[in-house]
N, C-alpha and C positions, 0 to 999 in steps of 0.2 A: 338538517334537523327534520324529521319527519311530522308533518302537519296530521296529527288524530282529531283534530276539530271536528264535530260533526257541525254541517251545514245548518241546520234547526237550533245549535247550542246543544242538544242530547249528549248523553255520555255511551259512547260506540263500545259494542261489546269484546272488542279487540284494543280497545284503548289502554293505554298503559299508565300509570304513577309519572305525574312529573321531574321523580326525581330518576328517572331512566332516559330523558333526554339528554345530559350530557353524554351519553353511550353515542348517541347517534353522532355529537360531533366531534369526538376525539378518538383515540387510539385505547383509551383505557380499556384494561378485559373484566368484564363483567363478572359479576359472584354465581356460584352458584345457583341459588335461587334465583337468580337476575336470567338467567339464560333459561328456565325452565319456564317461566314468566313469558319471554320473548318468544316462546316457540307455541306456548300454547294462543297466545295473542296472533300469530303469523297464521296458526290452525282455525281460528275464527275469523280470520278478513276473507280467507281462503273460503269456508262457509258462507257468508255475507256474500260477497264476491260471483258467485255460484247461485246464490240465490235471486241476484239483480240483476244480471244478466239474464233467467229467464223471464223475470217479470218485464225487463227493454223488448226480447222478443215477440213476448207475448204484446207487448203496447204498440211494437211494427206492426205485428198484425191486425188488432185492433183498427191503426192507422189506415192499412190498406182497404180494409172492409168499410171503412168509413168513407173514404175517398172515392171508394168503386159506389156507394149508397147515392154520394154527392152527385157525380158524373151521371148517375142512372137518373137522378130526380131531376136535375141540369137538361139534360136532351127529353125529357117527359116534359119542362116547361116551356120548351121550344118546340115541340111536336105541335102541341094544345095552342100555341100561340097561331098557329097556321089558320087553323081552323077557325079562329077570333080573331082573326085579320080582318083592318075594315074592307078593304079590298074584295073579300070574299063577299060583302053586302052591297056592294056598288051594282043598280041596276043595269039594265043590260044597256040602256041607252046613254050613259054614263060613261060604259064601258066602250063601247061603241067609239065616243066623244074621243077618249082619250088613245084608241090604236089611230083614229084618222089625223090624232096631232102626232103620234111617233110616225106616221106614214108621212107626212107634211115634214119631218124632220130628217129623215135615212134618204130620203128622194134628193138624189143626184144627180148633174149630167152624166150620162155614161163616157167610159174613158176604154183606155187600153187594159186597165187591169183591171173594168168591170163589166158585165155583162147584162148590165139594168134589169130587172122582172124577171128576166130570166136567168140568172144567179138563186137558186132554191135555195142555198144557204143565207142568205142576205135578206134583209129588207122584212115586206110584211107576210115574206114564209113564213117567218122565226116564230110570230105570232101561233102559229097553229101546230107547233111543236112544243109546247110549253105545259099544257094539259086540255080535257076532252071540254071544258067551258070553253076557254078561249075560243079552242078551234071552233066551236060553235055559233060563238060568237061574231069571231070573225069569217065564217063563211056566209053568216045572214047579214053581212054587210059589206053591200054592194060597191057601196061609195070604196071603201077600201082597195077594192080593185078595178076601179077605175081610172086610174095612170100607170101606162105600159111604158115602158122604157126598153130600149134591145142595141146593143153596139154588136155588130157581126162578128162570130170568128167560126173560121172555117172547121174547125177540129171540133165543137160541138156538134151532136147529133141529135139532141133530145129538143132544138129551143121550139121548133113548132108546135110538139105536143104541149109543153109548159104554155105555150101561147095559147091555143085553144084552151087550156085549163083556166088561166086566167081571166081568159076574157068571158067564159063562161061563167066565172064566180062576179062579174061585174053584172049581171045580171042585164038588166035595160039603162041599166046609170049611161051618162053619156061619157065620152071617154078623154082620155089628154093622153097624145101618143107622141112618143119620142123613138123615131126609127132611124138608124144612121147604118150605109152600108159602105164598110171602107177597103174592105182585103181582095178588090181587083177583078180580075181577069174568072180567079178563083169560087167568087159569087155570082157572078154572071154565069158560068159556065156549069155550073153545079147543078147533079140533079138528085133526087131525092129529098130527105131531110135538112137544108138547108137554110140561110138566112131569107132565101127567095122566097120560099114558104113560107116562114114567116111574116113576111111582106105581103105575100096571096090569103092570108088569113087575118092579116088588120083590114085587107080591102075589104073581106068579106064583111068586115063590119062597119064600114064606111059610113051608114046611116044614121050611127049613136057617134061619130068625131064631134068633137066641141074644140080641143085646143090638138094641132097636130104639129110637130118639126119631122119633116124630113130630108134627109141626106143619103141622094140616092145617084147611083150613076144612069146614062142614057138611056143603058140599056133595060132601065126598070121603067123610065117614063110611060111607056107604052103601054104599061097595065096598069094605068091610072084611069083609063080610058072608061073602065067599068063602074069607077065612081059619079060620071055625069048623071046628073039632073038627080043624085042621089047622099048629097051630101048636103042636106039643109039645115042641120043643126050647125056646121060650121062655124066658129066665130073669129079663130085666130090660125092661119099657116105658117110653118116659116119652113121655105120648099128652097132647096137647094141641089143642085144638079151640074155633075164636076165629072170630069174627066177621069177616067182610071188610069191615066201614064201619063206622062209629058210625048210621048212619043205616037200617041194617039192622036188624031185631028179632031178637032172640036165640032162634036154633034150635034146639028143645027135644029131643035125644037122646031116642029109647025105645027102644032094643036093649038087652037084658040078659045074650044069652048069647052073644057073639059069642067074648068073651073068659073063659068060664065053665071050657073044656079045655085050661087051661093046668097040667100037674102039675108042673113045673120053675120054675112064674115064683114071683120072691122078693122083685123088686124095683119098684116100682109110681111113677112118678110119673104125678099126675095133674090137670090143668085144663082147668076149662069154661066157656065165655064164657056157656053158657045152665044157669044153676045147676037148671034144671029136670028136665036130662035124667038118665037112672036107667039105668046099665050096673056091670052086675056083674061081680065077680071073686072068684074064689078067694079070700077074705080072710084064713082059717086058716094058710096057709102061708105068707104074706107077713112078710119080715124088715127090709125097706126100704119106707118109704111115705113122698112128698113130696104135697101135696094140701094139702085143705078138711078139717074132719073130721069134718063132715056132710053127706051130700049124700040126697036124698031117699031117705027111710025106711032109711037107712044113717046108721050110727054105727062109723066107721071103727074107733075104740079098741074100741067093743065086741065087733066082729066081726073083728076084727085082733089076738088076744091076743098072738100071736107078734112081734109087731114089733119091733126090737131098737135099728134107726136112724131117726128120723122127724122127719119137717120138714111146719110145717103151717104156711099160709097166712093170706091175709086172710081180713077177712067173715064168720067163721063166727060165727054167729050160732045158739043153742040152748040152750033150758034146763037146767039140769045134771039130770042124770039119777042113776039109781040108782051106791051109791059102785063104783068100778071099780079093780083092782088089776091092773095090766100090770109084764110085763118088759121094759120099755123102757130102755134102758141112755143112748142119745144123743138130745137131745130139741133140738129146732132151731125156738121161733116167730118169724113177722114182724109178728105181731100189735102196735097199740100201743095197746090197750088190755088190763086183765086180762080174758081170756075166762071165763066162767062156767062152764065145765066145770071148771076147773081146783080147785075148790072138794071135788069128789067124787072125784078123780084122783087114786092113790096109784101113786107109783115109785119100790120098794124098792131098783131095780136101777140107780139113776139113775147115772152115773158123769158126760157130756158135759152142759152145757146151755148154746146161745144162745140170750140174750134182748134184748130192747130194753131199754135203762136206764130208758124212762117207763112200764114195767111190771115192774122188778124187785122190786121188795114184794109183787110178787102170787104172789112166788115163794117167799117166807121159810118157809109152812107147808109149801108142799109136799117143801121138802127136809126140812124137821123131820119127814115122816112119811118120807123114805125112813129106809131101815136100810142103804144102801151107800153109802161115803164119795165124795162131790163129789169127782173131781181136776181138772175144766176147767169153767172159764168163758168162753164170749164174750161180751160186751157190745155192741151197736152204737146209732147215735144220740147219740155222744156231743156233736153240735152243739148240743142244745136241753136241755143240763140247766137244772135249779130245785134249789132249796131242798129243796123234798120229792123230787126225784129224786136226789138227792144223797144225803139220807137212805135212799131205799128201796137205793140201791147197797151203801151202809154196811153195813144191816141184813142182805141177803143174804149178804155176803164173810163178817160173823160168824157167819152159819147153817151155811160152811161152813168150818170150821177145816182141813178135811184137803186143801185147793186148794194145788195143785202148778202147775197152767197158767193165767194168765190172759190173755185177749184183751183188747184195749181199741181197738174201731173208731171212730172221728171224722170230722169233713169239718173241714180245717185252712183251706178258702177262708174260712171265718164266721170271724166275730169277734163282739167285746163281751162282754157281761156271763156266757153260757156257758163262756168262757175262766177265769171267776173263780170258776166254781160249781167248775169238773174242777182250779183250785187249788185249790180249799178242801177237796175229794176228799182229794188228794193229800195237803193239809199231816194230815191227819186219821191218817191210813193209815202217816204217818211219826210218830206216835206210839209211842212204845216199849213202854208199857202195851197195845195194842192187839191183840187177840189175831186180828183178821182179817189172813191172809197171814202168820200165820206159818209153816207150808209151804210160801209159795211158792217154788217153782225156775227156773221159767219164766215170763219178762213178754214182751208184744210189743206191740206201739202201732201204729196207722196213721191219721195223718190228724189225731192230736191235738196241738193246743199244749200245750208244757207250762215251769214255769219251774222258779224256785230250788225249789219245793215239793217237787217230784216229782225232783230230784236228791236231795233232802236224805232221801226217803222209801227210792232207793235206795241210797243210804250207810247209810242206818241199818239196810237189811235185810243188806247186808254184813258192816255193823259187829259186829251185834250177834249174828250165828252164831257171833260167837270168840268169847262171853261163857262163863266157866266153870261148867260143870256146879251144879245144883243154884239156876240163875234162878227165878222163877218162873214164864215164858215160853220153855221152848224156843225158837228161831227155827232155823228150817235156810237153808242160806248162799242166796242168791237167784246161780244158776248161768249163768243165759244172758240178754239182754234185747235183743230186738229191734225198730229203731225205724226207721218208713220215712214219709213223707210228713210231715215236724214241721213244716209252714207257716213261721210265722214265728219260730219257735222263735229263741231267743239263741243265737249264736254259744258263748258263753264256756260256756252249759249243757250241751252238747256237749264242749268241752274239759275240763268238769268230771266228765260220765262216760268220759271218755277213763283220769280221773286214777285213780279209781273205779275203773276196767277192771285198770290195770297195779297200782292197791293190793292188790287183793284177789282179782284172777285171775278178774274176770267176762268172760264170753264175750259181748263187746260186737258185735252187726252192725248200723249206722246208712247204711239207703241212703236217696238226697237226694231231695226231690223234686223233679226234674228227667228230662223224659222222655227216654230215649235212653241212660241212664247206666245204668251197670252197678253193683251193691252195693258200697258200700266195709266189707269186714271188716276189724274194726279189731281182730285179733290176729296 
């Protein structure tokens, strides 16, 4: 049946008599008049038909010009918005403000795939490609280019001049230099354009250093020479000097004053691949020391009374000496065994200390002789506990009753029977009689499995902060625990301190070990 409806209700001028619909749904043949009727109706929709179709054409076009109108007026109000950017009002001190926190944020140690400062695509070049303010901006500011960073590679030719450019836009600002030279034989032997240049042109500005790390082989030592009596802004070194081969013999340093006229440095790190060599330093003044802590006819504790933060290495190797009484406040070894000095070593002022767990017993007297309360602990090594190392962890935690912070570092790849020792830790320490961690406020974990033990130890230190006055055991409520790298850790142990988190209002942060992922806080 043919639908003549018009859409409005109107009567279509091709419209036909309702008594000519039965035609459309039967076989009957129509009259006469019936068929001259139908043709001239078929000649007007044909009409019709012809005439809507160009007025659809002309309303496409219509469309497009309208839509080309839109897009033109669209990119005109984003043009206009440029220019009314508050940005574009920000004075220049402002401006200023905010390139030296994008410089504080891109600043990296250099690595193998970067080339610190001198990488022109990177960092706070970008700034000065951007438009002719910026660059303006940031060439009138000094501070900006005042951290050089440089990691060697041999196949650059350009890093010297880039270094002199930079260090020219630093103006007189003092400087923070990170130079590390690692590709061998290569750098040493090179002439021209090189990493060693670039090395003879941070010398040259040796009298604006403030904070400097270097990683230099032997053969660069020797033009260090030029910085004597000229390096008084100094505040912080971290000077390291290694061997290019294993098949090389270890180059025995004899300079002693190179680095003697330093009145400003505080902060020392220091390594040497030729434990022979004998360079001095200020050691009175010095508040920060990373190192050895004997190096020939030098006994760093004893001619470093000052020290305040200290981090000591491997290898040291020496018989304990007369007793020695320092105010060392943060004490950092990597040692794993008990070193022998530590026998005459008294640190009244101890408050920080990481240790290894397979020397933590070596550690039980020496907090019993300080007279200032322990509030941090790190522990690391947690892959290779034992029986007695288990105990010597025990035995410390209760030498210090007034621990507020503790670390607990691990490697979660191992497994086996270590996993059973850091439960058996655990179930110990969720003793309620136990008087180690009762203070504590602060836990954080990386790297260790742990199961129902170490759940059940931090329920009980929640639990049992709301116990009423007049326990035997105060406990203070355990406030925040944070946990990253838990291997194979149970699913449901996690949901259990989830429960834990929302019971008692711990400050739970559990990021996954998975690379690429960002922390999940779980408040």
């Amino acid at each position: 049946m043919a639908d003549n409806s018009h859409p409005r209700g109107m009567k279509l001028p091709y419209e036909l008599p309702a008594g000519y619909h039965p035609l459309f749904t039967s076989n009957d043949l129509p009259l006469g008049h019936q068929l001259a009727e139908i043709a001239e109706s078929v000649r007007a929709a044909e009409v019709l038909k012809a005439s809507l179709e160009l007025q659809i054409s002309q309303a496409r076009l219509d469309l497009v010009r309208l839509e080309r109108e839109v897009f033109h007026a669209t990119r005109h109000i984003e043009l206009c918005k440029l220019p009314l950017a508050p940005i574009r009002r920000l004075p220049v001190e402002i401006l200023s403000g905010i390139f030296l926190s994008y410089a504080d944020l891109v600043r990296k140690p250099p690595g193998p795939s970067m080339h610190g400062i001198c990488n022109i695509k990177t960092g706070v070049w970008m700034l000065g490609h951007v438009c002719g303010h910026w660059r303006a901006v940031a060439l009138s500011t000094a501070a900006l280019w005042s951290s050089f960073s440089f990691w060697c590679e041999s196949r650059r030719r350009s890093s010297a001049a880039i270094a002199d450019e930079f260090l020219l836009r630093s103006s007189s600002h003092l400087l923070s230099i990170d130079f590390e030279c690692h590709n061998g034989r290569s750098c040493v032997a090179a002439s021209g354009d090189s990493c060693r240049d670039v090395f003879t042109t941070l010398l040259a500005h040796c009298q604006r250093w403030k904070r400097v790390r270097l990683r230099i082989p032997p053969a660069f030592y020797p033009e260090l020479q030029i910085i004597k009596d000229n390096i008084l802004n100094l505040s912080s070194l971290k000077l390291r000097v290694f061997s290019l081969g294993f098949e090389e013999a270890p180059v025995p340093l004899q300079d002693i004053d190179t680095f003697q006229s330093c009145p400003q440095l505080v902060d020392l790190e220091l390594y040497f691949y030729a434990m022979g060599s004998f360079i001095d330093f200020p050691w009175h003044q010095l508040t920060s020391f990373s190192g050895a802590v004997f190096y020939p006819n030098t006994n760093v504790l004893a001619r470093a009374p000052n020290i305040v933060d200290c981090t000591l290495g491997y290898g040291d190797e020496h018989p304990p000496g007369q007793p020695l009484v320092h105010r060392m406040q943060r004490l950092t070894l990597w040692e794993r065994r008990p070193p022998s000095y530590l026998q005459t070593l008294d640190l009244p002022a101890l408050t920080h200390l990481c240790v290894d767990v397979q020397i933590a017993y070596g550690f039980v007297d020496l907090i019993h002789r300080s007279r200032s309360p322990l509030n941090s602990i790190r522990f690391h090594g947690f892959y290779e506990m034992s029986e007695a190392t288990t105990t010597g962890v025990l035995t410390l935690l209760a030498a210090a009753p007034t621990l507020t912070h503790l670390v607990l570092i691990g490697h979660a790849a191992r497994s086996g029977d270590p996993e059973e020792k850091i439960s058996n830790l655990f179930g110990t320490l969720a003793h309620p009689g136990l008087t180690a961690l009762s203070k504590l406020e602060h836990l954080a974990m990386s790297g260790v499995v742990f199961d129902q033990h170490f759940v059940d130890m931090v329920e009980s230190k929640c639990a049992h902060a709301n116990d009423p006055p007049g326990v035997p055991i105060p406990i203070s409520p355990l406030k925040s625990l944070r946990i990253s790298d838990f291997g194979r850790t149970n699913e449901s142990h996690l949901l259990q301190l989830r429960r834990i988190e929302i019971q008692f209002g711990l400050k739970l942060t559990i990021e996954p070990p998975k690379l690429g992922r960002r922390p999940i806080h779980v408040y």
